[in-house]
N, CA, C and O atoms as a GROMACS GRO file, in nm:
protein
  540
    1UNK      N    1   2.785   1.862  -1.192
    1UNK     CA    2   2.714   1.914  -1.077
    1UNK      C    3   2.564   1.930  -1.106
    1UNK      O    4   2.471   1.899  -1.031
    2UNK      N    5   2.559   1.993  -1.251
    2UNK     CA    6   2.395   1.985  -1.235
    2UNK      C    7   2.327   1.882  -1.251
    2UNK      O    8   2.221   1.878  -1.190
    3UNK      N    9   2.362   1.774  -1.329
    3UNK     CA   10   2.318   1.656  -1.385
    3UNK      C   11   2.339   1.556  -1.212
    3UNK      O   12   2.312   1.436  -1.203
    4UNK      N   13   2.385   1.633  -1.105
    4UNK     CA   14   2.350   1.527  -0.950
    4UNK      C   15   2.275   1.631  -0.910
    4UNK      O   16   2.219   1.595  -0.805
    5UNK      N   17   2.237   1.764  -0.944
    5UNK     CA   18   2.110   1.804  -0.830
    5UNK      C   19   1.985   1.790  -0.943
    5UNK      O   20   1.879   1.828  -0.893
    6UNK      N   21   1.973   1.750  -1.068
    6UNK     CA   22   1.874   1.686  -1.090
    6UNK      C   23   1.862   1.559  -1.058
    6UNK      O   24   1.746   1.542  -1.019
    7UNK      N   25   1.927   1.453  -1.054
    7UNK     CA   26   1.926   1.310  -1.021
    7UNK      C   27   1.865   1.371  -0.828
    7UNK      O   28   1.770   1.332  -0.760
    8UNK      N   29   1.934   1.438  -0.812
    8UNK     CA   30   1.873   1.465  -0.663
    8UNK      C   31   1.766   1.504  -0.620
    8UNK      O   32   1.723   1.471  -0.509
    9UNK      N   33   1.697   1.597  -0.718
    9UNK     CA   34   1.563   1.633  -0.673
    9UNK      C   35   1.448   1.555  -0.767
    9UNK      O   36   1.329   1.580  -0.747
   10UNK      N   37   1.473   1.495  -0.831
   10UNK     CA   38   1.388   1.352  -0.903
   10UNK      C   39   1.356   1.293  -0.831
   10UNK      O   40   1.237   1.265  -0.818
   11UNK      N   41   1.515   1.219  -0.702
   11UNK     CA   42   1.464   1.105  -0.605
   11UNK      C   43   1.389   1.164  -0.516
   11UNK      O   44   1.317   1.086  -0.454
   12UNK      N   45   1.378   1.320  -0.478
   12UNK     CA   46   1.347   1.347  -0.354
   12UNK      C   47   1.195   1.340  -0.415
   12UNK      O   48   1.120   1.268  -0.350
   13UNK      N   49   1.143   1.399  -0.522
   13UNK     CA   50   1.017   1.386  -0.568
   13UNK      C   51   0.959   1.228  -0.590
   13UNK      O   52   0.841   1.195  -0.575
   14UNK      N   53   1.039   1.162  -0.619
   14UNK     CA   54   0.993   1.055  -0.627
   14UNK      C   55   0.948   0.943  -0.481
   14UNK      O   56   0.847   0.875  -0.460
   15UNK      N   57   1.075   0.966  -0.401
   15UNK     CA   58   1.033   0.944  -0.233
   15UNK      C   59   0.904   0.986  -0.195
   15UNK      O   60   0.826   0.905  -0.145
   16UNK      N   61   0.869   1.125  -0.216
   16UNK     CA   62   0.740   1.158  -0.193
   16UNK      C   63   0.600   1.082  -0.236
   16UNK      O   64   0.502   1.032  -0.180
   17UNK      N   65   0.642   1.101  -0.349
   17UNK     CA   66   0.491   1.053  -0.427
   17UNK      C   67   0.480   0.902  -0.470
   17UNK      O   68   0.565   0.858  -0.547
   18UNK      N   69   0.396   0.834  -0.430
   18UNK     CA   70   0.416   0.673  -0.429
   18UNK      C   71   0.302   0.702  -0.558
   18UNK      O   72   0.202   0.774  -0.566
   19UNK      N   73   0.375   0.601  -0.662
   19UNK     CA   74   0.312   0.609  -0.827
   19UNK      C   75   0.149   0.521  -0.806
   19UNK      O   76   0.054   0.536  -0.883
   20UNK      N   77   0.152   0.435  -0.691
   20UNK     CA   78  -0.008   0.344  -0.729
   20UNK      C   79  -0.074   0.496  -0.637
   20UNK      O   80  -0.058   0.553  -0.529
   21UNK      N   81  -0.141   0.507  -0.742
   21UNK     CA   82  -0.280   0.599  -0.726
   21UNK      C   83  -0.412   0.534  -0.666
   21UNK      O   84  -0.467   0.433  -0.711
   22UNK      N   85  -0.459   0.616  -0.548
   22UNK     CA   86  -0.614   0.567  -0.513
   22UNK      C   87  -0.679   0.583  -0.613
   22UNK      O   88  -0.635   0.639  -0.713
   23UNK      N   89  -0.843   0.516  -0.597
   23UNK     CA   90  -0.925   0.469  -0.636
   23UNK      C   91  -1.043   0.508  -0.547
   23UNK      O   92  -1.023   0.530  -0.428
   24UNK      N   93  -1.182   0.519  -0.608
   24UNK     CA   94  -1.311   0.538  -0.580
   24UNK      C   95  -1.319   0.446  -0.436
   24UNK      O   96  -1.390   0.494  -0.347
   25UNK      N   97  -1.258   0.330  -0.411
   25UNK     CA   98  -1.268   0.203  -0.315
   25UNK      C   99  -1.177   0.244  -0.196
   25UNK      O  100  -1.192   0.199  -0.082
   26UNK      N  101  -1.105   0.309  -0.222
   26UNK     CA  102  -1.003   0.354  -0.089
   26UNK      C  103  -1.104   0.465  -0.051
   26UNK      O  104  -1.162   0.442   0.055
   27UNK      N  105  -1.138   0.574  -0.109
   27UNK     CA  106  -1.259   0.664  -0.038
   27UNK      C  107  -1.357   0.633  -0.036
   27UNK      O  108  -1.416   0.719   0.029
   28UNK      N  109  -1.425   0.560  -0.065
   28UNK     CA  110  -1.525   0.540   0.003
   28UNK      C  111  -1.489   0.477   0.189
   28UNK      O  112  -1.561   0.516   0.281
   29UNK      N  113  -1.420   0.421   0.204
   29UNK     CA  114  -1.359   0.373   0.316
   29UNK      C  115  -1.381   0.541   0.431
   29UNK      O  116  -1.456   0.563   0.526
   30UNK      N  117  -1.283   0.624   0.364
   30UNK     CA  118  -1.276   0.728   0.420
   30UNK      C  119  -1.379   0.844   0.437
   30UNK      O  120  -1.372   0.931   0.524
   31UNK      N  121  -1.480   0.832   0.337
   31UNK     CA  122  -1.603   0.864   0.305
   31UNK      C  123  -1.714   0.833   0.490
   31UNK      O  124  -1.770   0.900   0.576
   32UNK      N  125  -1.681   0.675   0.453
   32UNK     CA  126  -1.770   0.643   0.523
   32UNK      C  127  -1.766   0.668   0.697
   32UNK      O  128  -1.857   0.672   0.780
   33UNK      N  129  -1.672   0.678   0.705
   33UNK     CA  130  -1.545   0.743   0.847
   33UNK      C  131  -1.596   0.892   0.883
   33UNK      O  132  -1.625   0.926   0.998
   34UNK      N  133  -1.603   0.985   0.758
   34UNK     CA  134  -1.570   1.102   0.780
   34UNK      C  135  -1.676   1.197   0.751
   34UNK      O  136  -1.671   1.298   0.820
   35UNK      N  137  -1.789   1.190   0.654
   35UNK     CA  138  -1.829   1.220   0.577
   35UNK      C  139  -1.991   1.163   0.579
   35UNK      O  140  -2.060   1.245   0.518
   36UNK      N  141  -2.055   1.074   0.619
   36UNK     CA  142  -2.111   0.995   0.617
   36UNK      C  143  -2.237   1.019   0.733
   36UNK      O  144  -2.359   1.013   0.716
   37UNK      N  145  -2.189   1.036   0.809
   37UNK     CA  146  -2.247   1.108   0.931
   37UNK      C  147  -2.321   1.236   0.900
   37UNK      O  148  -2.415   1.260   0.975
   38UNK      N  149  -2.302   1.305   0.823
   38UNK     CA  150  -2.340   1.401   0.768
   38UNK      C  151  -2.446   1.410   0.628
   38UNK      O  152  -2.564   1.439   0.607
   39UNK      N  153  -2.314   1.362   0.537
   39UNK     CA  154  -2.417   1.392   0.369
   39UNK      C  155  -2.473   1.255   0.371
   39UNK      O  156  -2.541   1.236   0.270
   40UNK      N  157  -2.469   1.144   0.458
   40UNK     CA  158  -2.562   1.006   0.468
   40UNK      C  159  -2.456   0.904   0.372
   40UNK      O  160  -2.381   0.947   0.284
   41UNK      N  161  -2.470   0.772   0.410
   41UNK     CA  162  -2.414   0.667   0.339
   41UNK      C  163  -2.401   0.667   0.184
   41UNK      O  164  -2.311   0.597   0.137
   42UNK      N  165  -2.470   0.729   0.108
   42UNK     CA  166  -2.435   0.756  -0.018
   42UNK      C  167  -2.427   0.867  -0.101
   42UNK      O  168  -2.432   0.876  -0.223
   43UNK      N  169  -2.408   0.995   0.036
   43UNK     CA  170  -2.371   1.153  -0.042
   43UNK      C  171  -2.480   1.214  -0.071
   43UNK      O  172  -2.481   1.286  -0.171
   44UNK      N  173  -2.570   1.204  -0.011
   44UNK     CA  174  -2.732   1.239  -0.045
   44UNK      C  175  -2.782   1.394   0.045
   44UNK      O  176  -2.871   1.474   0.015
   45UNK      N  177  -2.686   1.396   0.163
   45UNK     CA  178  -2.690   1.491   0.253
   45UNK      C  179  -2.803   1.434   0.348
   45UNK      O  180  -2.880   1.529   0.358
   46UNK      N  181  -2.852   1.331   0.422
   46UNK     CA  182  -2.958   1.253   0.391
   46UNK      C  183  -2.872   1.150   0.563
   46UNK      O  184  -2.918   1.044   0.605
   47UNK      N  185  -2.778   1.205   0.612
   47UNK     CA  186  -2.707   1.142   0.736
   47UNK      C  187  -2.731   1.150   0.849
   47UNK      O  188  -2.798   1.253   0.859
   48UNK      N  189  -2.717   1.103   0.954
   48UNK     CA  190  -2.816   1.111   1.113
   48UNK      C  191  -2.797   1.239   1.182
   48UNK      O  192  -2.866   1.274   1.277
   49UNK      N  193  -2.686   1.320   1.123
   49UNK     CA  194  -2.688   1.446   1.172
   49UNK      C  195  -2.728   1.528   1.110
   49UNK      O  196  -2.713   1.643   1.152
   50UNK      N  197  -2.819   1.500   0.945
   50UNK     CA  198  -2.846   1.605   0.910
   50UNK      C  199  -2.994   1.620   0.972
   50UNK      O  200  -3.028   1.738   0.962
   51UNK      N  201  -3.059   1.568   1.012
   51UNK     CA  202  -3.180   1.647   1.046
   51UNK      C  203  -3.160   1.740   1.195
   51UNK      O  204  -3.264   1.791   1.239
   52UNK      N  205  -3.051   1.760   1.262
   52UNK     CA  206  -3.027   1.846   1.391
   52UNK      C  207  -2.962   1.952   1.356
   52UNK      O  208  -2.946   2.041   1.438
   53UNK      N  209  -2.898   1.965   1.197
   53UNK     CA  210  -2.812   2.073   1.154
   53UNK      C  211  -2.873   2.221   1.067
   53UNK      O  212  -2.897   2.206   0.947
   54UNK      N  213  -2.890   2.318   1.111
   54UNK     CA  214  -2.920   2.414   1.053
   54UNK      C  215  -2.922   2.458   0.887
   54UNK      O  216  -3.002   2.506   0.806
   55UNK      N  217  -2.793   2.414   0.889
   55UNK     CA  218  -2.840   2.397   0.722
   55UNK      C  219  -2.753   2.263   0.675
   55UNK      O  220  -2.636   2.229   0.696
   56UNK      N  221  -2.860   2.204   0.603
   56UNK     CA  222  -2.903   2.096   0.548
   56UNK      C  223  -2.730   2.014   0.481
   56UNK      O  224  -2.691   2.112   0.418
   57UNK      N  225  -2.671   1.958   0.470
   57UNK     CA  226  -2.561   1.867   0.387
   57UNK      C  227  -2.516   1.867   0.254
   57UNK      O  228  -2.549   1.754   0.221
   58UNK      N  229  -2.483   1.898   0.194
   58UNK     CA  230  -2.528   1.906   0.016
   58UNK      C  231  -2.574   1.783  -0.038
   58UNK      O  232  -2.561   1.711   0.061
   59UNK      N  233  -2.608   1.727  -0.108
   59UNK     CA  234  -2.577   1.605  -0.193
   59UNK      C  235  -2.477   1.646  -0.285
   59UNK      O  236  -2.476   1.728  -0.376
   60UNK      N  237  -2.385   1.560  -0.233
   60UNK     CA  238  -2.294   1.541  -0.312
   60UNK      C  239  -2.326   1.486  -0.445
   60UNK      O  240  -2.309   1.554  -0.546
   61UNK      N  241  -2.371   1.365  -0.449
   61UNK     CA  242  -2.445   1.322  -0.596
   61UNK      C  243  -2.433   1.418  -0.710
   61UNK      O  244  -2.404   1.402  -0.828
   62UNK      N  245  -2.469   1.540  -0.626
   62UNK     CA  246  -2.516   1.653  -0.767
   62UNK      C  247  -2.440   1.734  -0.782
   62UNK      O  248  -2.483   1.847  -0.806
   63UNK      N  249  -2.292   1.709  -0.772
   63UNK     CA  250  -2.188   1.830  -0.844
   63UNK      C  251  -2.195   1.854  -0.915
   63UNK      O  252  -2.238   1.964  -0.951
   64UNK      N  253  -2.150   1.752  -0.992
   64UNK     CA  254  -2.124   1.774  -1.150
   64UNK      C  255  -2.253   1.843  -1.222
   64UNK      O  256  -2.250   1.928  -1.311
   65UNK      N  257  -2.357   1.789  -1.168
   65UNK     CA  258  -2.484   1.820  -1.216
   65UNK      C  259  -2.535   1.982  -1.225
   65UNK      O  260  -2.617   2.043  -1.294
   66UNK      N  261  -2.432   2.022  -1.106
   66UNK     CA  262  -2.464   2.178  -1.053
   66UNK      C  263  -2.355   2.226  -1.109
   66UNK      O  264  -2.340   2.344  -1.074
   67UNK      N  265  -2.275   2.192  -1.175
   67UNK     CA  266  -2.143   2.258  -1.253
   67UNK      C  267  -2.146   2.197  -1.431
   67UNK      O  268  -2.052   2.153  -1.498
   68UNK      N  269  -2.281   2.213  -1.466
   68UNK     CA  270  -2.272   2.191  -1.609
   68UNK      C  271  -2.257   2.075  -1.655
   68UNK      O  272  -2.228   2.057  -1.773
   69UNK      N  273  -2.279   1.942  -1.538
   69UNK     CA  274  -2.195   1.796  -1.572
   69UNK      C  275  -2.057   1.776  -1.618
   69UNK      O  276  -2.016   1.697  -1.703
   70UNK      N  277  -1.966   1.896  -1.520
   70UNK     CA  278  -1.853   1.872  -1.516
   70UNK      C  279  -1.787   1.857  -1.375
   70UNK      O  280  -1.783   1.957  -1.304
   71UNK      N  281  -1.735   1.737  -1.329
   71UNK     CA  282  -1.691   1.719  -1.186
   71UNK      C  283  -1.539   1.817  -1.150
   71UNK      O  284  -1.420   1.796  -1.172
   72UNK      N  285  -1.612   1.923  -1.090
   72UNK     CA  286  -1.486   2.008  -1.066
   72UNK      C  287  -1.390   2.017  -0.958
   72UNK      O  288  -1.392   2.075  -0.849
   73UNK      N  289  -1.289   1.930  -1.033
   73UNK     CA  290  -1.188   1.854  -0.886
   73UNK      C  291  -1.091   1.924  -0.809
   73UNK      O  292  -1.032   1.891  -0.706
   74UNK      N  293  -1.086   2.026  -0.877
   74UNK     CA  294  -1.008   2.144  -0.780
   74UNK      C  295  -1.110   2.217  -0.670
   74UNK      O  296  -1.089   2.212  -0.549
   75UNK      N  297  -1.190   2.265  -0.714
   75UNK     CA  298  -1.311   2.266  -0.635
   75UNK      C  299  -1.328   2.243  -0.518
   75UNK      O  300  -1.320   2.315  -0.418
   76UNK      N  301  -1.370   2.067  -0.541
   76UNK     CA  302  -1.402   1.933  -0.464
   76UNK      C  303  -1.302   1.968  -0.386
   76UNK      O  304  -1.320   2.007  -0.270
   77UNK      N  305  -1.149   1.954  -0.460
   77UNK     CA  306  -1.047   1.943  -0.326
   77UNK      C  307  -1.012   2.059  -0.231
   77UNK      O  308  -0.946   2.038  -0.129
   78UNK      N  309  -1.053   2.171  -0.261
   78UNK     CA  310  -1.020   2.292  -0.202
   78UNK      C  311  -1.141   2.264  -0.066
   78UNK      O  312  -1.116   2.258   0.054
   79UNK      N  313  -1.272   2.251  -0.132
   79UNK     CA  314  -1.374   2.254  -0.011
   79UNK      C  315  -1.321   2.112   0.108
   79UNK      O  316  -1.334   2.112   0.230
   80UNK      N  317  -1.270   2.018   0.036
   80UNK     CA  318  -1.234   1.883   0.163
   80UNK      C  319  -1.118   1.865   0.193
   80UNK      O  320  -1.086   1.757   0.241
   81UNK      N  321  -1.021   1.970   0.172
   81UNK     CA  322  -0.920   2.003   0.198
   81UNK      C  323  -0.854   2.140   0.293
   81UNK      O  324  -0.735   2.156   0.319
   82UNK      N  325  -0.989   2.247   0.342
   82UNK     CA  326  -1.049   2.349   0.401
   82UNK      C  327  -0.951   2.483   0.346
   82UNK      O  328  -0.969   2.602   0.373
   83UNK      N  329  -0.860   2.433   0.275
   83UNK     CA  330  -0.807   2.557   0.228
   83UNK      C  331  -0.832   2.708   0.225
   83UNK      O  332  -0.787   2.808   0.283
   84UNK      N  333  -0.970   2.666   0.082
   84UNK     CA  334  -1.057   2.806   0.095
   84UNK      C  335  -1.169   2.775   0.119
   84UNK      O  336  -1.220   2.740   0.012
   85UNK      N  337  -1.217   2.770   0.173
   85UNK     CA  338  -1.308   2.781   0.269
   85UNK      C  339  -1.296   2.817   0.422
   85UNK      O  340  -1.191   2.804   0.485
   86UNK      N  341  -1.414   2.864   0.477
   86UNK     CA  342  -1.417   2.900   0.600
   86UNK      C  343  -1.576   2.808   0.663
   86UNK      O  344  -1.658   2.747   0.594
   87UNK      N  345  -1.575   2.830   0.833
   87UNK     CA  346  -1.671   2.846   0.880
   87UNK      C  347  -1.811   2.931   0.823
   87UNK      O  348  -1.922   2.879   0.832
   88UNK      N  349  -1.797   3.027   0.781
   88UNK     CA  350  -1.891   3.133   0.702
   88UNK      C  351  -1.968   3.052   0.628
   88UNK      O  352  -2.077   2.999   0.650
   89UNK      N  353  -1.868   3.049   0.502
   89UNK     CA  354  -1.941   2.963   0.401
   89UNK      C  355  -2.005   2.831   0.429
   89UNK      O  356  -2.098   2.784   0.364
   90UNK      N  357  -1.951   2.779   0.524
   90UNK     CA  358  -1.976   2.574   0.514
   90UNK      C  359  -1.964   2.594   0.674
   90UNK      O  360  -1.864   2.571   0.743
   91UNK      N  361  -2.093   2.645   0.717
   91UNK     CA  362  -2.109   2.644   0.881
   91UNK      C  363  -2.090   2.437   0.952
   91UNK      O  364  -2.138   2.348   0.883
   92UNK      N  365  -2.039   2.414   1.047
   92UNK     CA  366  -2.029   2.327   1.067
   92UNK      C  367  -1.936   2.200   1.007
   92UNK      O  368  -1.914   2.095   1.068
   93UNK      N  369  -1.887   2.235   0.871
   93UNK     CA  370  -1.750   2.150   0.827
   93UNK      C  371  -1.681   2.150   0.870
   93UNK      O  372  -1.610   2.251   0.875
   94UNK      N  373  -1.644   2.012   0.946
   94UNK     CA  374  -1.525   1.994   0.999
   94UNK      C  375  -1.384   2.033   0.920
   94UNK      O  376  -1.397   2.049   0.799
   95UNK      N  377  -1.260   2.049   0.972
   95UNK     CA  378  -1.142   2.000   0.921
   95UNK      C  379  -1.082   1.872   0.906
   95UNK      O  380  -1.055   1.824   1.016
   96UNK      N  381  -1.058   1.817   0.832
   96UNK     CA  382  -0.993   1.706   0.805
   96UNK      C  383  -0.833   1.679   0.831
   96UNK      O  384  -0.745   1.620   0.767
   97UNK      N  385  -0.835   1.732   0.922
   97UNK     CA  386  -0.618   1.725   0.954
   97UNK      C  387  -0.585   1.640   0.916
   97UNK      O  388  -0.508   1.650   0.820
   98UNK      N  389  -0.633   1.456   0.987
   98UNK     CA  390  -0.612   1.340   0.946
   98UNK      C  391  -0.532   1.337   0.865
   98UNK      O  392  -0.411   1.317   0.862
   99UNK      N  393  -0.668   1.375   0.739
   99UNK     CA  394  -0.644   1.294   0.570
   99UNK      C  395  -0.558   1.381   0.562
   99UNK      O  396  -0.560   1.396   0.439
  100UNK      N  397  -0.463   1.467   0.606
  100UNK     CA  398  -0.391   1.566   0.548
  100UNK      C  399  -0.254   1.493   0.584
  100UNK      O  400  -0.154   1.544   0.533
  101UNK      N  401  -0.229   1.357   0.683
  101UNK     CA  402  -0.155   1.288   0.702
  101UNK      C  403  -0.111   1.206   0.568
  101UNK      O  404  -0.183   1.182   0.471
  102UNK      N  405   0.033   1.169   0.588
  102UNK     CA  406   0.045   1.005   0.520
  102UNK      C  407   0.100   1.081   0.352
  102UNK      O  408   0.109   1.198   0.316
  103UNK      N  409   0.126   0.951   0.285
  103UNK     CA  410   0.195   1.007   0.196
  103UNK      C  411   0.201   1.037   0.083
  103UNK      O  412   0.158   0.934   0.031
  104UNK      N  413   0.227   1.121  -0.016
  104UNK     CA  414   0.174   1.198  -0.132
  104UNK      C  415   0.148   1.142  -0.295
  104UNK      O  416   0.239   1.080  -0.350
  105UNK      N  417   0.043   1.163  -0.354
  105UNK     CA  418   0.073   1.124  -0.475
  105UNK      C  419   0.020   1.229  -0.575
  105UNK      O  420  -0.040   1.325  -0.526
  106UNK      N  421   0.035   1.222  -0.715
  106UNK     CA  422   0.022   1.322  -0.792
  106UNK      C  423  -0.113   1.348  -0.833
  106UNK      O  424  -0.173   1.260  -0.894
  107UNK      N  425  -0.193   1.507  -0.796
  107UNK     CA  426  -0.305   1.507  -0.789
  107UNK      C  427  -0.340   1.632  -0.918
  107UNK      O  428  -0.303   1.747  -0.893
  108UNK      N  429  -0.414   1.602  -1.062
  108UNK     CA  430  -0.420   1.664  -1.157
  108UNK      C  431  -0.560   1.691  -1.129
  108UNK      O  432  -0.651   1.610  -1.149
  109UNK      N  433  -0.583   1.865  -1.059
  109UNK     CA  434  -0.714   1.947  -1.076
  109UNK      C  435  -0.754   1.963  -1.166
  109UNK      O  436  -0.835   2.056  -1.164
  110UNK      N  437  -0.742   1.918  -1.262
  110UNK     CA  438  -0.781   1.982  -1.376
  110UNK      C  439  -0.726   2.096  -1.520
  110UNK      O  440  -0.781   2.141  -1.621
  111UNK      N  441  -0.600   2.106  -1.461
  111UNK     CA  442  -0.497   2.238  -1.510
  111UNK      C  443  -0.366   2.141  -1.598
  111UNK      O  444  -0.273   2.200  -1.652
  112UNK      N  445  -0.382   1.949  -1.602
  112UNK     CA  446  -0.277   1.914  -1.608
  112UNK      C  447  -0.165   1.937  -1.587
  112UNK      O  448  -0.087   1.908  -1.678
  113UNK      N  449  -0.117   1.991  -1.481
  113UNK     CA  450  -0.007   1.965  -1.360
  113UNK      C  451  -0.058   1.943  -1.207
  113UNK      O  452  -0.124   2.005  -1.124
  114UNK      N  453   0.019   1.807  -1.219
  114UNK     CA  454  -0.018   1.730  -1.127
  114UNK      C  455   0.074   1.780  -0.978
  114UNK      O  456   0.194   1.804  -0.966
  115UNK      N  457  -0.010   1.781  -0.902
  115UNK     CA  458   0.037   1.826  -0.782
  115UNK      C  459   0.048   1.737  -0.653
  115UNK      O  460  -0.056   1.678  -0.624
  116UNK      N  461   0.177   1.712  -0.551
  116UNK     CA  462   0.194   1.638  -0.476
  116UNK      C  463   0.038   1.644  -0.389
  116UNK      O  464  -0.038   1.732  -0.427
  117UNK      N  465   0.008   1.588  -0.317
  117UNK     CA  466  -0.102   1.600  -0.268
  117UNK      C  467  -0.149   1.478  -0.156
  117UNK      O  468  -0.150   1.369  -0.213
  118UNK      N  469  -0.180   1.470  -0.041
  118UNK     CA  470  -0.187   1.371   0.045
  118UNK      C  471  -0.277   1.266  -0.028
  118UNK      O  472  -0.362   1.312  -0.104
  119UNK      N  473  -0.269   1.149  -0.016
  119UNK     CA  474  -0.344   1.015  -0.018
  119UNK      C  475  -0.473   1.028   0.015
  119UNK      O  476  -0.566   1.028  -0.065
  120UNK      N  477  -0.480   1.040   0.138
  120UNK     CA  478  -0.593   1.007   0.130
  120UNK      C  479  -0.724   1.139   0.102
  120UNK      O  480  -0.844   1.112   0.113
  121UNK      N  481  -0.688   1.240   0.077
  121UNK     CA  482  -0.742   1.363  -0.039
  121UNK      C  483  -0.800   1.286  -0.113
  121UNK      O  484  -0.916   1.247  -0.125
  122UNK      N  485  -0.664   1.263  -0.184
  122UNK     CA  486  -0.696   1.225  -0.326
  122UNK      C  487  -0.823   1.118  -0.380
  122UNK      O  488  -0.896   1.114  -0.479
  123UNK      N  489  -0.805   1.031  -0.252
  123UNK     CA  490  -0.901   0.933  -0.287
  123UNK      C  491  -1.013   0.944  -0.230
  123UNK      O  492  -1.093   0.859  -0.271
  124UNK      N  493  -1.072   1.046  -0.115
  124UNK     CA  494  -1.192   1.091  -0.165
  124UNK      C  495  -1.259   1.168  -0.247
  124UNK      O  496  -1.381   1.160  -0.259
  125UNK      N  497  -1.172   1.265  -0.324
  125UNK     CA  498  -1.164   1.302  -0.451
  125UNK      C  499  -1.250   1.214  -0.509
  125UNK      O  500  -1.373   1.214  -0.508
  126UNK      N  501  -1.163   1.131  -0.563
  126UNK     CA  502  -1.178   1.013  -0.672
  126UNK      C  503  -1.290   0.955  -0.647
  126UNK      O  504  -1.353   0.894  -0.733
  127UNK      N  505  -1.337   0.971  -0.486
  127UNK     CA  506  -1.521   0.874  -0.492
  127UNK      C  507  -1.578   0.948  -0.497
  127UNK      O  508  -1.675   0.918  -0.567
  128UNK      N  509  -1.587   1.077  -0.449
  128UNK     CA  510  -1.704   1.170  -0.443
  128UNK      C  511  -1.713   1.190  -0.624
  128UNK      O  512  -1.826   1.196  -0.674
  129UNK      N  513  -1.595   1.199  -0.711
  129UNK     CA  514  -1.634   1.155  -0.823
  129UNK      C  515  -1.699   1.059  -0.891
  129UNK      O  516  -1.784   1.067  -0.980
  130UNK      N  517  -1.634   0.940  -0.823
  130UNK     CA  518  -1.722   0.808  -0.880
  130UNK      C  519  -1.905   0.779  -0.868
  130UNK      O  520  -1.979   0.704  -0.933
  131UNK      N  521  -1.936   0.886  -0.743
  131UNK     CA  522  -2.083   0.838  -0.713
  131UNK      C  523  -2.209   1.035  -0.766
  131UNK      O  524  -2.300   1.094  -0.709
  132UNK      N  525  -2.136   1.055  -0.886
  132UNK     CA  526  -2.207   1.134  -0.932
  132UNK      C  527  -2.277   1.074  -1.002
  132UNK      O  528  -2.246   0.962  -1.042
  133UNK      N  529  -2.424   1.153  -1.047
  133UNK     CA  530  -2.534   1.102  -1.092
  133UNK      C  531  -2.525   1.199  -1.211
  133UNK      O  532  -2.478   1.313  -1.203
  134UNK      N  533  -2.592   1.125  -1.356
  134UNK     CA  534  -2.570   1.154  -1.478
  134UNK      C  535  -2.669   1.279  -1.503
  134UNK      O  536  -2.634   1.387  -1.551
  135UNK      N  537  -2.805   1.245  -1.459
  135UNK     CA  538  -2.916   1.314  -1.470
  135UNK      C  539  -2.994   1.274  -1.343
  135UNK      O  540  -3.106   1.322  -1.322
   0.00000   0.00000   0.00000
């Protein structure tokens, strides 16, 4: 009996989470959709709505840069994921329901345990990582 409700909750975890992992190239896609309009075509904060917005876009570019040159992906995903955050803090950030669609793969914040986590999260994750600047 126990050796079928582990075989059982393996498959059910495994149904979930499809093993090919996004990439920097799938978000930017979603980046450019969602995001773009705002912090500008390459995360600069620098987008056609930022000059009508009260306060300014971040550059993204400069996370890591503003966290010691460490890209902090729990962070990242909490703020584009609206979890914790509010209106207060990040006047004018949208919610992303969307990307909160579709189906899961394993997302390691940083704590090494990887957590189910929607697709397409993950892979703007993974670009807003890819287009940090060193110095």
């Amino acid at each position: 009996m126990r050796a079928f409700l582990i075989l059982s909750v393996t498959a059910l975890l495994a149904g979930c989470m499809d093993p090919e992992m996004p990439g920097p190239q799938d978000g930017r896609a979603l980046f450019m959709e969602n995001c773009a309009i705002c912090h500008g075509e390459n995360g600069r904060g620098d987008g056609e709505m930022a000059r009508s917005m009260t306060r300014v876009p971040a550059d993204l570019t400069l996370i890591a840069l503003r966290n010691g040159g460490t890209f902090p992906r729990a962070k990242v995903m909490s703020t584009v994921d609206g979890y914790t955050r509010s209106n207060i803090d990040l006047p004018g950030m949208p919610e992303f329901g969307e990307l909160l669609k579709g189906d899961l793969v394993p997302f390691d914040s940083g704590d090494g345990k990887p957590t189910p986590t929607p697709r397409h999260l993950v892979a703007l994750v993974e670009y807003l990582e890819s287009i940090q600047q060193a110095r």
